[in-house]
N, C-alpha and C positions, 0 to 999 in steps of 0.2 A: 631284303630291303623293305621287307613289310612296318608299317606303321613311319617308314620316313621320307623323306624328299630328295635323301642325296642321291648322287645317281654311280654307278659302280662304276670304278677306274682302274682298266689295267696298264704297265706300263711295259716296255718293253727297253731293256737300260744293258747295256755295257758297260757293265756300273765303275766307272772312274771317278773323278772327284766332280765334274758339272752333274753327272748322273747321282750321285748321292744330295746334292743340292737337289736337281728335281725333285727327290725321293722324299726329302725333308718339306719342298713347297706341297707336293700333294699330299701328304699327311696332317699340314697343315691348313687345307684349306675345307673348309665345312661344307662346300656343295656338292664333294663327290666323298665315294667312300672308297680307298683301294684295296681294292680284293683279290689279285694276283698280282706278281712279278714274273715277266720271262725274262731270262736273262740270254747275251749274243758276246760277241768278241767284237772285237775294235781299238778301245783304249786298253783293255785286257785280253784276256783268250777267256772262254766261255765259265771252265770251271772258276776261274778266279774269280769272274764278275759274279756266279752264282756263291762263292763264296764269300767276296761284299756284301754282296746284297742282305742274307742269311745275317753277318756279323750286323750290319746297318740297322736292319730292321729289328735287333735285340737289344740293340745299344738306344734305342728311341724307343722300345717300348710295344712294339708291333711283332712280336714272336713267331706269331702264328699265320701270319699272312703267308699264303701259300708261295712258291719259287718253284718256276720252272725252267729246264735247261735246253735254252733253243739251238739255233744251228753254231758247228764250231769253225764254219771256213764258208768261203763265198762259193758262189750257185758253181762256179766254173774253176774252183781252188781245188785240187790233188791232195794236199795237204792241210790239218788244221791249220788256223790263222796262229800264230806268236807275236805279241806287238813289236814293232822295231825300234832300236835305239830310239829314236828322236820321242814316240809315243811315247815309249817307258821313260822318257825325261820331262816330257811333261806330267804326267802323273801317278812319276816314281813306280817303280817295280811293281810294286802290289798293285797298283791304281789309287790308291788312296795317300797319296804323297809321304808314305813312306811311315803313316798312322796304321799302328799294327793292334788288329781287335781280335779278343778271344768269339768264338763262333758256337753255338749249342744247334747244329742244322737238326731240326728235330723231327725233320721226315725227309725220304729221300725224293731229288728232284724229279718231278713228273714231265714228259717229251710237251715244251712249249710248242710246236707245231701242231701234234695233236690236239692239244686245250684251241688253237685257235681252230681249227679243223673243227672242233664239238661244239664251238660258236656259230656253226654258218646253220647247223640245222636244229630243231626242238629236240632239248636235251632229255623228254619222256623218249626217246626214240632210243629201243636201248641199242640197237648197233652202236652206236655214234656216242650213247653217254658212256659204252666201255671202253672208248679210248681214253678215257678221265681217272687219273687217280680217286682214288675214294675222298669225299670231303671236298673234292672241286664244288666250288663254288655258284649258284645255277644263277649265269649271268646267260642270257639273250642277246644275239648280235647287234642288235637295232638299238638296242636300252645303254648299252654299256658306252665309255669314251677309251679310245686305245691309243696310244699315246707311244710310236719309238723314237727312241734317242740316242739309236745304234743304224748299222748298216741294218737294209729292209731284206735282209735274207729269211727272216724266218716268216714276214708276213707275203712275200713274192710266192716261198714253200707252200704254202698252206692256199694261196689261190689258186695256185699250178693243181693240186689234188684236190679243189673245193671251188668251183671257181663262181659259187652262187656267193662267196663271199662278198665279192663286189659287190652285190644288190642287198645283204643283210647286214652290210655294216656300215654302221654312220659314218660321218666323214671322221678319218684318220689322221690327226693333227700329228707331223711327223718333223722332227728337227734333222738339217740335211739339207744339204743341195744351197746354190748362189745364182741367181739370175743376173742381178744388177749392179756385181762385184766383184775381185776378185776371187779363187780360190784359196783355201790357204792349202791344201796339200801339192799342187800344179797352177800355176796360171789361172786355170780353167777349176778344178773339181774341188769339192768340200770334201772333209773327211770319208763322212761316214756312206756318198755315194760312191767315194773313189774304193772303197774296201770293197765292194758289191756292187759296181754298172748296171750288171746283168741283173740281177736281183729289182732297184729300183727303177730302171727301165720296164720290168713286168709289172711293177705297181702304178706308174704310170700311166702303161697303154690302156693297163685293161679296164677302165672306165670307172674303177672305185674312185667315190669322193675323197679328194685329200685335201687336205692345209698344210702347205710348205714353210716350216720357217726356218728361213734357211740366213745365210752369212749377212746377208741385206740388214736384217732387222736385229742378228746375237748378237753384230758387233757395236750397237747402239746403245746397247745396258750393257752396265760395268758397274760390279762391284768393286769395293777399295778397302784398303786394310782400316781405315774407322770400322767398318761394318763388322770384320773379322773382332776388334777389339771388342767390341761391344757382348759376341758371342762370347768371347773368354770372359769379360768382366761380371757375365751369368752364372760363375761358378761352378756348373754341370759340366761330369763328363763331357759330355756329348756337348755340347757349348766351346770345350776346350779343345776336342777332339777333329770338331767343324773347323773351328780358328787354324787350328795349324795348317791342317790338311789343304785349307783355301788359300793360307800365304804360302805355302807352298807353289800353288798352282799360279798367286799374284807374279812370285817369284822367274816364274817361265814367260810370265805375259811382260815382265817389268827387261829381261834379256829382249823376246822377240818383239814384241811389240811396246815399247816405250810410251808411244805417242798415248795410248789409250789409258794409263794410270790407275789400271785393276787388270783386273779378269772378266772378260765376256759372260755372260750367265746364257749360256748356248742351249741345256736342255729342260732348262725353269723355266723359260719362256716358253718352249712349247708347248708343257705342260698346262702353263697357263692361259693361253691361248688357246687350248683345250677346252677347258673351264671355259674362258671369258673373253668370245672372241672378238670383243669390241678394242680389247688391248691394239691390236693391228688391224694396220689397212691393207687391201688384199686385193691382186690384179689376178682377173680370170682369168686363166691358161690351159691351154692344154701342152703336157708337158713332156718328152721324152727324156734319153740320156746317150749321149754320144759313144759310143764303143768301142771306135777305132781309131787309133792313132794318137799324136800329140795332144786331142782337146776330149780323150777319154777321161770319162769323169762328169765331163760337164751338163749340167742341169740347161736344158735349152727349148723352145717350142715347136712342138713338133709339126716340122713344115705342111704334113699332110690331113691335118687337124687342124690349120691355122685359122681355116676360116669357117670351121664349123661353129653352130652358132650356142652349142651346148660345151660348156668349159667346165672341165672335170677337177681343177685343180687352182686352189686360192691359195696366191703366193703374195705372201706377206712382204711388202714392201715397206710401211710405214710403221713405229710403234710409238704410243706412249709411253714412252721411259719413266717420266717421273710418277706415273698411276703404278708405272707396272713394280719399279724398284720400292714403292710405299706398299706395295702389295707383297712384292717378296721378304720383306725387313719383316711384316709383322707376322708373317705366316710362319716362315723358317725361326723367327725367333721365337714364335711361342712350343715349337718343338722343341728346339734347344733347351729352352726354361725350364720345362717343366714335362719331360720324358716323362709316361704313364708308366706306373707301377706293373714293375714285372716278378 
C-alpha cells in the first residue's frame, strides 16, 4: 500500500449472486483496495463459491487477487454444508443464476482461517507468516477492513485459535442477522446466522467490534430491472453477464417477495458501510444469538450485557437509500464498463 491512501479490503463471500454484486461494488470503489477473498458455504458449498469467485474475479479483470478456501459446514455440522432446494432456487445451482464462466484458478486456494489467524499477529514473526501461502499479501489487523457476507464460521474459527483477534481487528462490518424484523429463513433468524448460531454467537460475545447490517436496513435498497438494463445496454461481457444473473435473482424476489419490486442488495451494503459508514444509522448493542429451540437463529441483546455501558456491536437500523443506491449504480457500473485488461 505504499505511496497510496486506499486502505486494504478483505472480503469474505459465499459467492452467490448479492456476493458477486458486493465483489463488483468493492472493486469499484477507490477508497479501499481488495486484496484477498475468503471464500464459506451458504448460498453455495465452499468449493463452488471459491469457484465463482476465481471465474468473477477474471471475468472483471482482477486475476490475481488471491482466494482463499475457508470453512465447509457450520462449527457444530457433521457434514459439509450442500445448499437446499429453496437456496439453489434462488441463485440457481451454480449461485450465479444459472451464468456459467470459464475459470483459469491460477494458484491453488490457501486455508482462509489461517490468513485470518496470520492477521491477528506481526506477519515478520515467522511462526505465524508460515501459515501463509507465499505471495500473501502483508495486510496488518488494525489497517485492513473485513467484510463477511456469509455465515461467521470461519471468522468465529479463527478467534477460537487466536483470540487476540478481538483486540487487532477493527470493527467487522458483517451482513447477517435482523433485530427489528422479521427473519426470512424462520420467523426469528436471517440466513446467514441461521447456517452458523454457534459460529456467530462466538463473534458476538467475545467483545470484537462489529457492524451489523442485517435485514433492517437489505431490505430498504432494492435494485430493479432498469438497473439490470442499463448493465446489458454496456455491451461487455461482464455487463451482460451481471444483467442476467441479477434478473435472475429479481425473478425469485418478484415470486417471494412481490411487494418490494427488485432485489434486496444484502451484501453491497455491507460492504459499503464498510467503506462509509455514514451510509447507516446504527443502535449500540450488545448482541448474542439464541441456540435453542423455535427462535434459534435469532439475532437478539444479550440480556446479561444489557446494561453494560460499553456496546460492542453497531446494528444498523436506518440507511440512506437514495446515497447509497447512486453510490452503487456508479461503482458497479464502472466495473461493468470498462473490465481492466487481462
Amino acid at each position: 500500500m505504499s505511496g497510496t491512501s486506499r486502505r486494504p479490503l478483505v472480503l469474505d463471500l459465499d459467492t452467490g449472486i448479492d456476493d458477486a454484486l458486493a465483489l463488483a461494488y468493492a472493486l469499484g470503489s477507490p477508497e479501499v483496495e481488495l486484496v484477498a477473498v475468503i471464500c464459506s458455504y451458504g448460498n453455495v458449498a465452499v468449493d463452488t463459491a471459491v469457484r465463482n469467485t476465481h471465474a468473477l474475479l477474471e471475468l472483471l479483470g482482477y486475476p490475481d487477487i488471491p482466494v482463499y478456501r475457508g470453512a465447509d459446514r457450520a462449527l457444530s455440522a457433521s457434514a459439509a454444508f450442500e445448499p437446499p432446494e429453496g437456496v439453489a432456487r434462488i441463485h440457481g445451482a451454480n449461485g450465479l443464476g444459472g451464468q456459467h464462466l470459464g475459470c483459469m484458478c491460477r494458484r491453488a486456494p490457501g486455508d482462509g482461517v489461517d490468513f485470518l489467524v496470520g492477521k491477528s499477529r506481526p506477519l515478520h514473526e515467522g511462526k505465524y507468516r508460515a501459515h501463509l501461502p507465499a505471495g500473501t499479501p502483508l495486510v496488518y489487523g488494525s489497517s485492513f477492513y473485513y467484510v463477511p457476507t456469509g455465515p461467521l464460521t470461519n471468522l468465529a474459527s479463527a478467534l477460537v485459535r487466536a483470540p487476540e483477534l478481538a483486540r487487532t481487528l477493527s470493527r467487522v462490518t458483517f451482513m447477517g442477522g435482523a433485530l427489528t424484523v422479521p427473519g426470512n429463513v424462520t420467523p426469528c433468524a436471517e440466513a446467514n446466522v441461521h447456517n452458523d448460531p454457534e459460529a456467530a454467537d462466538v463473534v458476538l460475545r467475545l467483545g470484537l467490534p462489529t457492524r451489523m447490517i442485517g435485514l433492517d436496513v437489505t431490505h430498504q435498497v432494492v435494485l430493479t430491472r432498469e438497473d439490470t438494463a442499463r448493465w446489458r445496454a454496456l455491451g461487455t461481457s461482464a455487463g451482460v453477464l451481471f444483467a442476467d444473473m441479477t434478473d435472475h435473482y429479481i425473478d425469485i424476489y418478484e415470486q417471494n417477495n412481490p411487494h418490494m419490486g427488485g432485489c434486496a442488495l444484502h451484501d453491497p451494503l455491507a460492504v459499503a458501510a464498510a467503506i462509509d459508514p455514514s451510509l447507516v444509522g446504527c443502535l449500540g448493542a450488545n448482541l448474542c444469538v439464541d441456540l435453542e429451540g423455535p427462535t434459534r437463529g435469532r439475532t437478539v441483546c444479550d440480556p446479561e450485557r444489557l446494561c453494560d455501558a460499553q456496546k460492542t456491536c453497531e446494528v444498523a437500523v436506518t440507511v440512506d437509500a437514495p446515497r447509497f443506491l447512486a453510490e452503487f449504480r456508479k461503482r458497479v457500473g464502472r466495473v461493468l464498463g470498462a473490465p481492466r485488461a487481462r
